[in-house]
N, CA, C and O atoms as a GROMACS GRO file, in nm:
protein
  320
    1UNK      N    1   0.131  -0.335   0.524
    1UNK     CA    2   0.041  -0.442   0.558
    1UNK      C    3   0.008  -0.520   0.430
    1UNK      O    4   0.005  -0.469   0.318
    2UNK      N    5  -0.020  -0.679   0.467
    2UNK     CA    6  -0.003  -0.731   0.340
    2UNK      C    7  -0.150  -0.731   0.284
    2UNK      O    8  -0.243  -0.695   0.357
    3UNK      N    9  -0.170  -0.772   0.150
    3UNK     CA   10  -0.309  -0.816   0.084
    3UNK      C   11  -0.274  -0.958   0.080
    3UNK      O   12  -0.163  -1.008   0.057
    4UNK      N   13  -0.414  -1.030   0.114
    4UNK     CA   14  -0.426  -1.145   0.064
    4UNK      C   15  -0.527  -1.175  -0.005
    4UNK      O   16  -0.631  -1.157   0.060
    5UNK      N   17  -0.551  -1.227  -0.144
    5UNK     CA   18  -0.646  -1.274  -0.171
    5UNK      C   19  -0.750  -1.418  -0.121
    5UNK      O   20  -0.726  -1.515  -0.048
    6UNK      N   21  -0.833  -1.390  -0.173
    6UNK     CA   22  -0.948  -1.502  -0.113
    6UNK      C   23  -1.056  -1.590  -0.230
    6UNK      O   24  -1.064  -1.531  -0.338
    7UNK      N   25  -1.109  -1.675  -0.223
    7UNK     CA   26  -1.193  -1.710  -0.352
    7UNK      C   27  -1.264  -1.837  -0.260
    7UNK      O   28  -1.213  -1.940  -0.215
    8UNK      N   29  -1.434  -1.773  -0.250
    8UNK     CA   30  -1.521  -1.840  -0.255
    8UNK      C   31  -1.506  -1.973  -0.304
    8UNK      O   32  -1.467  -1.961  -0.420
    9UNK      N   33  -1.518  -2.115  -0.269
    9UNK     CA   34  -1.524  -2.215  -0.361
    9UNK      C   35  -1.614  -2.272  -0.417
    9UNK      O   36  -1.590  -2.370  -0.488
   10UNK      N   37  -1.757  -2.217  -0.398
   10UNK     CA   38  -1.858  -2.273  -0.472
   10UNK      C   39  -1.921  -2.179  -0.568
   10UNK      O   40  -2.021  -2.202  -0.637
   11UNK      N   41  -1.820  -2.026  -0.564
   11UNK     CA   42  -1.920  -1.904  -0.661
   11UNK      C   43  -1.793  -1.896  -0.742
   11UNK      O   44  -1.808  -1.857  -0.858
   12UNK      N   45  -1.668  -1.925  -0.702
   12UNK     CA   46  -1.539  -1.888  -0.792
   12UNK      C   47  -1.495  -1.728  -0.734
   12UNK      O   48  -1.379  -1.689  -0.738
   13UNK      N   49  -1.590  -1.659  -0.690
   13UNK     CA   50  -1.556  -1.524  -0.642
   13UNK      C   51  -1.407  -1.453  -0.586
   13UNK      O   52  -1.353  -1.479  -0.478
   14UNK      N   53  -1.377  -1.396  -0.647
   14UNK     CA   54  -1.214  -1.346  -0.571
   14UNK      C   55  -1.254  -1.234  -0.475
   14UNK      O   56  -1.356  -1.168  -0.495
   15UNK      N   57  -1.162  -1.211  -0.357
   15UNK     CA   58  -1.217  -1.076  -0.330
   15UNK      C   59  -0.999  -1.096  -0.308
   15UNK      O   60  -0.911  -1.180  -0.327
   16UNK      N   61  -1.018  -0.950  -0.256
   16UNK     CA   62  -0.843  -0.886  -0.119
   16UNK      C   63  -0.901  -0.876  -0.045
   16UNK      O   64  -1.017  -0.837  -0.027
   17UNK      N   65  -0.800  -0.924   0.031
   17UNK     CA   66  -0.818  -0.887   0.182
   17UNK      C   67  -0.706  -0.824   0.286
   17UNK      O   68  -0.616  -0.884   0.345
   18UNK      N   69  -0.746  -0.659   0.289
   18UNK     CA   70  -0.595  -0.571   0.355
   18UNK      C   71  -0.576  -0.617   0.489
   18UNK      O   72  -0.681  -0.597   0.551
   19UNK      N   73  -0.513  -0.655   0.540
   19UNK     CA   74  -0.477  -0.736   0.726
   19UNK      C   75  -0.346  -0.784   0.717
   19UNK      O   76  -0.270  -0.826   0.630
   20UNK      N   77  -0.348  -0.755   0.879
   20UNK     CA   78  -0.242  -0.831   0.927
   20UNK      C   79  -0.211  -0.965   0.932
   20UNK      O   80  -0.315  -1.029   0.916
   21UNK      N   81  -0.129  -1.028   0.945
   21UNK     CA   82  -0.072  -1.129   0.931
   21UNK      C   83  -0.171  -1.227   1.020
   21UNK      O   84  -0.238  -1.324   0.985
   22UNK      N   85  -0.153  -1.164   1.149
   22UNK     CA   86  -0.224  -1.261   1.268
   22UNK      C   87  -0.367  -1.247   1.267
   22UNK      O   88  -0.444  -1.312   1.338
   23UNK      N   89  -0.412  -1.125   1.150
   23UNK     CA   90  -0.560  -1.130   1.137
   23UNK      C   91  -0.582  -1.238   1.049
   23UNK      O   92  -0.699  -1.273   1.040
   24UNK      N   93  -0.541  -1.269   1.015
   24UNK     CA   94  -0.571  -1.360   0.835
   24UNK      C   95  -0.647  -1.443   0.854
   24UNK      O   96  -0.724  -1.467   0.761
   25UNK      N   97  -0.657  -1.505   0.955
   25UNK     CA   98  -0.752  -1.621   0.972
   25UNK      C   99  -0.887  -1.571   1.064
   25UNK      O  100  -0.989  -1.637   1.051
   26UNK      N  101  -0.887  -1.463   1.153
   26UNK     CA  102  -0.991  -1.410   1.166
   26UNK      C  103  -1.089  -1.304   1.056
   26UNK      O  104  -1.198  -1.249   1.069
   27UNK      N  105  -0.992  -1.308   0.951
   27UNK     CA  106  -1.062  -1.235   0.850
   27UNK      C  107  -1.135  -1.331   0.762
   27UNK      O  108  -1.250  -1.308   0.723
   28UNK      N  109  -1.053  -1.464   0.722
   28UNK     CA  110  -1.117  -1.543   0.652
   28UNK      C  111  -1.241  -1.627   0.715
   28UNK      O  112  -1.326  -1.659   0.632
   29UNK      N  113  -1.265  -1.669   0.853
   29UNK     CA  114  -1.342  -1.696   0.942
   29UNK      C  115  -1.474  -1.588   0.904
   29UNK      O  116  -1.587  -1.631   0.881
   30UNK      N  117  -1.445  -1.465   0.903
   30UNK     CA  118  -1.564  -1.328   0.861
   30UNK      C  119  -1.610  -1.406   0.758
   30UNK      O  120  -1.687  -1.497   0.791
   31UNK      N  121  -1.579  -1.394   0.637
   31UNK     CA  122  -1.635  -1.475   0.513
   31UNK      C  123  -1.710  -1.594   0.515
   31UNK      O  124  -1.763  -1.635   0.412
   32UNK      N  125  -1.716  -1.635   0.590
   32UNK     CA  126  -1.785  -1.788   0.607
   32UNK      C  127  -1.674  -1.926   0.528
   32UNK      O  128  -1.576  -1.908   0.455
   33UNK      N  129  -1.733  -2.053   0.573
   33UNK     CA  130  -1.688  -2.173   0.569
   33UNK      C  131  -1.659  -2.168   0.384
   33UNK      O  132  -1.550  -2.222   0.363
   34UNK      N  133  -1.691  -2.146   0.320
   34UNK     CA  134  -1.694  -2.134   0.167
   34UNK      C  135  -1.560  -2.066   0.153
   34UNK      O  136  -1.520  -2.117   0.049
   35UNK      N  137  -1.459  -1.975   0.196
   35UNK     CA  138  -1.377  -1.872   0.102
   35UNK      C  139  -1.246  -1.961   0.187
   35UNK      O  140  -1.244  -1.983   0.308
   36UNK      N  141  -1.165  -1.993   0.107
   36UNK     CA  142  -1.014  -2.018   0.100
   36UNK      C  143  -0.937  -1.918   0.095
   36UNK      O  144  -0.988  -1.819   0.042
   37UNK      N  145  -0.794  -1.904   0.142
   37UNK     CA  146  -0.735  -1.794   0.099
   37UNK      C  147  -0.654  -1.899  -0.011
   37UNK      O  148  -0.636  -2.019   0.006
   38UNK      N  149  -0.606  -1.804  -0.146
   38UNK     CA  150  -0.520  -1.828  -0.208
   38UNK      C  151  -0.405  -1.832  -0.230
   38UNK      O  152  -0.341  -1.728  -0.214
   39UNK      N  153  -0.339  -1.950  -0.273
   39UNK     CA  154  -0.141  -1.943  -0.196
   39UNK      C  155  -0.081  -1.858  -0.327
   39UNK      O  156  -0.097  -1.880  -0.447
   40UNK      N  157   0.011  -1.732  -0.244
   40UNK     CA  158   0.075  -1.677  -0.345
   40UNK      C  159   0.157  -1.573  -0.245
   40UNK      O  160   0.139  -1.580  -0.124
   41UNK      N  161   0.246  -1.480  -0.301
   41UNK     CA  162   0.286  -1.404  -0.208
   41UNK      C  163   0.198  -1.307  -0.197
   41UNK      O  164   0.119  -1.284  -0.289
   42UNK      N  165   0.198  -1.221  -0.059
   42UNK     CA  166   0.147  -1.159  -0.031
   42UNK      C  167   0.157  -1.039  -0.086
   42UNK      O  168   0.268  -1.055  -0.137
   43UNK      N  169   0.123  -0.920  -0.120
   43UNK     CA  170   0.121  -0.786  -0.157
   43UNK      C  171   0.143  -0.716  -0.098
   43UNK      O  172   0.056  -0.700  -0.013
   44UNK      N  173   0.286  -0.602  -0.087
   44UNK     CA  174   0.317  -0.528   0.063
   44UNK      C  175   0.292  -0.396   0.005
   44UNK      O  176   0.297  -0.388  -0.118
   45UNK      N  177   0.264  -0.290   0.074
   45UNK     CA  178   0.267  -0.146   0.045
   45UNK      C  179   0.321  -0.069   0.162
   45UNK      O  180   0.248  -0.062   0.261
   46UNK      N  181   0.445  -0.007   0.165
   46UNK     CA  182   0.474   0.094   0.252
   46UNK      C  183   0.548   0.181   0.176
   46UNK      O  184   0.584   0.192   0.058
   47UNK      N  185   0.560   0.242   0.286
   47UNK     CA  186   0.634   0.400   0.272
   47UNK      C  187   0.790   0.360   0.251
   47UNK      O  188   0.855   0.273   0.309
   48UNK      N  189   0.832   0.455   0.147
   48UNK     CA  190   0.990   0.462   0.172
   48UNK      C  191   1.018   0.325   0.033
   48UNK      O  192   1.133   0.297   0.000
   49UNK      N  193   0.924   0.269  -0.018
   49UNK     CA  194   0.935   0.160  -0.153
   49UNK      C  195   0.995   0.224  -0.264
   49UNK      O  196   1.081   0.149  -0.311
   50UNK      N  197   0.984   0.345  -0.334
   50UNK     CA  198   1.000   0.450  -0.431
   50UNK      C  199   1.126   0.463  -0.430
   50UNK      O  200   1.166   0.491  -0.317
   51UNK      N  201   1.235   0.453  -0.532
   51UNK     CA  202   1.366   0.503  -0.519
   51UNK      C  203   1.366   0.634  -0.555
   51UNK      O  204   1.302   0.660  -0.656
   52UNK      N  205   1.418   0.718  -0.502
   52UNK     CA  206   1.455   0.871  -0.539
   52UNK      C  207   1.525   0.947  -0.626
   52UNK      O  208   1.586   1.054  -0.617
   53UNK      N  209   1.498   0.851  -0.734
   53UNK     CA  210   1.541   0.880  -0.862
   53UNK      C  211   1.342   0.972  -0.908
   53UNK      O  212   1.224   0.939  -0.896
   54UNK      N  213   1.441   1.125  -0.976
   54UNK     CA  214   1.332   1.193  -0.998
   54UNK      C  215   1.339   1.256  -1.133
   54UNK      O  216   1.434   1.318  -1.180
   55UNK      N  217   1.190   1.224  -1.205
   55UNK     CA  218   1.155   1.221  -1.327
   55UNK      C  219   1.100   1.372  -1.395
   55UNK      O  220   1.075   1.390  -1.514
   56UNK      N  221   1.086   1.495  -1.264
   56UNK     CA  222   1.058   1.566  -1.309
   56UNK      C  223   1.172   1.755  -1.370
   56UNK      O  224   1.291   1.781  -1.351
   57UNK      N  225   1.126   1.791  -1.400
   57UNK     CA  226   1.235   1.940  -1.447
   57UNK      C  227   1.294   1.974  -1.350
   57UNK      O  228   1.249   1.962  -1.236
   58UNK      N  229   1.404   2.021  -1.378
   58UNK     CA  230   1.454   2.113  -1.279
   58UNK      C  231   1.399   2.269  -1.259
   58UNK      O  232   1.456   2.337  -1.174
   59UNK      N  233   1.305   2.317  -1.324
   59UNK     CA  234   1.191   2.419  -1.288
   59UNK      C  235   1.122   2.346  -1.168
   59UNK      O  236   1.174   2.363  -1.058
   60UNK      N  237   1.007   2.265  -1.178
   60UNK     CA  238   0.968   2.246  -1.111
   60UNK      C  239   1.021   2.178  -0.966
   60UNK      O  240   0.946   2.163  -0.870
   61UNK      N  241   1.149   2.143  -0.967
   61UNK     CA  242   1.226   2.120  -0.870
   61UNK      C  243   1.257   2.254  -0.773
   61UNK      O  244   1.292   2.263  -0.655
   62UNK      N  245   1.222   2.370  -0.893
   62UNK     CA  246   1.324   2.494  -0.805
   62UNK      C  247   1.155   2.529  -0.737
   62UNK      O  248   1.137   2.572  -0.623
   63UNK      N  249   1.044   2.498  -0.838
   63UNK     CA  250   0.905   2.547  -0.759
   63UNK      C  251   0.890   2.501  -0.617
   63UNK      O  252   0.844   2.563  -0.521
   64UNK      N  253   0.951   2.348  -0.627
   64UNK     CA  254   0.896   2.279  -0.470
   64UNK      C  255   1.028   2.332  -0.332
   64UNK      O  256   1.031   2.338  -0.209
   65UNK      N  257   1.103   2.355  -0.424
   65UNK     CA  258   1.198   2.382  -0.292
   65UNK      C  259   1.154   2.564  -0.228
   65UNK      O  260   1.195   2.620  -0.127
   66UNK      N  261   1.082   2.601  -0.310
   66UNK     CA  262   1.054   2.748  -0.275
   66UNK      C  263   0.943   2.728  -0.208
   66UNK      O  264   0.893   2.818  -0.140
   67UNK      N  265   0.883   2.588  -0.222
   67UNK     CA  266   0.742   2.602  -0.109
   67UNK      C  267   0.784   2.521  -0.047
   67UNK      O  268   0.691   2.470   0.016
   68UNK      N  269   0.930   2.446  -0.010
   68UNK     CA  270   0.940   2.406   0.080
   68UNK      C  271   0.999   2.533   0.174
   68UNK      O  272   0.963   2.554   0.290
   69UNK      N  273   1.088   2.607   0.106
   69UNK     CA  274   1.150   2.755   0.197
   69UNK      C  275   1.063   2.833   0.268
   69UNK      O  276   1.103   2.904   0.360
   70UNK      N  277   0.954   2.827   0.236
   70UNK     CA  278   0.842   2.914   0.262
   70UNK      C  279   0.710   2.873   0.348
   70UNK      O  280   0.610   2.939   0.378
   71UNK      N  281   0.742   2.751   0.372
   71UNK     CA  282   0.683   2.680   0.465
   71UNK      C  283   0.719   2.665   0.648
   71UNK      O  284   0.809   2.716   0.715
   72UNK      N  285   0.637   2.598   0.676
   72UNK     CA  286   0.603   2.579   0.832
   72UNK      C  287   0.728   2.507   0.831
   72UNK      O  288   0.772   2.456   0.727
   73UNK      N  289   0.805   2.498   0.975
   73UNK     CA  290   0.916   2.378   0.988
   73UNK      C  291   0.886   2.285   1.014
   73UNK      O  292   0.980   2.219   1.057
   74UNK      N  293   0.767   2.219   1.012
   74UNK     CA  294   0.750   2.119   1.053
   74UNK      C  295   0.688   2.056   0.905
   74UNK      O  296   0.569   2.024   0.915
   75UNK      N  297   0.742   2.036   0.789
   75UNK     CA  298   0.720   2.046   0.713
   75UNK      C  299   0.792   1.902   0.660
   75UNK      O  300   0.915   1.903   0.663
   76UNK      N  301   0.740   1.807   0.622
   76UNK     CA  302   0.794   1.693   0.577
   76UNK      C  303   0.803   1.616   0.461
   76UNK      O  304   0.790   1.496   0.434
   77UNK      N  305   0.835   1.743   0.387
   77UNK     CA  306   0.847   1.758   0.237
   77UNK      C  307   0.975   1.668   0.224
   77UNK      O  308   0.974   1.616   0.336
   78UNK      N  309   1.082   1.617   0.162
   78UNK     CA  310   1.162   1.540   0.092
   78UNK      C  311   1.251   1.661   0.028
   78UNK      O  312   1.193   1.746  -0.039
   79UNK      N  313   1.364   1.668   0.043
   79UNK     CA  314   1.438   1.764  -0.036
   79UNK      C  315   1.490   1.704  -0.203
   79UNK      O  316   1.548   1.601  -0.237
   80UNK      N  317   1.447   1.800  -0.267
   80UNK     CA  318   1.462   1.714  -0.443
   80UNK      C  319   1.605   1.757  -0.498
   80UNK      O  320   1.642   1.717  -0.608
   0.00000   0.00000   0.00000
């Protein structure tokens, strides 16, 4: 979901604002007649962004796969 920022025009104030797309204008409507949104791209955050390139030991690689072995199956750990 994207962020959009916003800025008051008579205080200079910035705020974000986390919403949906089709909320955007019922969110800026919340704020009152004063806040603009600001043109820029939006800010996305999801799952699955991270490439799986991994920065840590191969110890601790062998730690997580032993609590992944040793775990529930329903377990939605990532294999390293």
């Amino acid at each position: 979901m994207p962020t959009y920022e916003i800025q008051n025009q008579k205080t200079g104030e910035v705020k974000d604002v986390f919403c949906s797309y089709d909320n955007k204008e019922k969110e800026l409507k919340k704020h009152g007649k004063d806040w603009v949104y600001l043109i820029s791209a939006p800010g996305l955050c999801f799952e699955g962004s991270v490439a799986k390139i991994s920065k840590v030991s191969s110890g601790f690689k062998d730690v997580l796969k032993g609590i992944k072995k040793g775990s529930d199956k329903s377990n939605t750990m990532p294999d390293m």
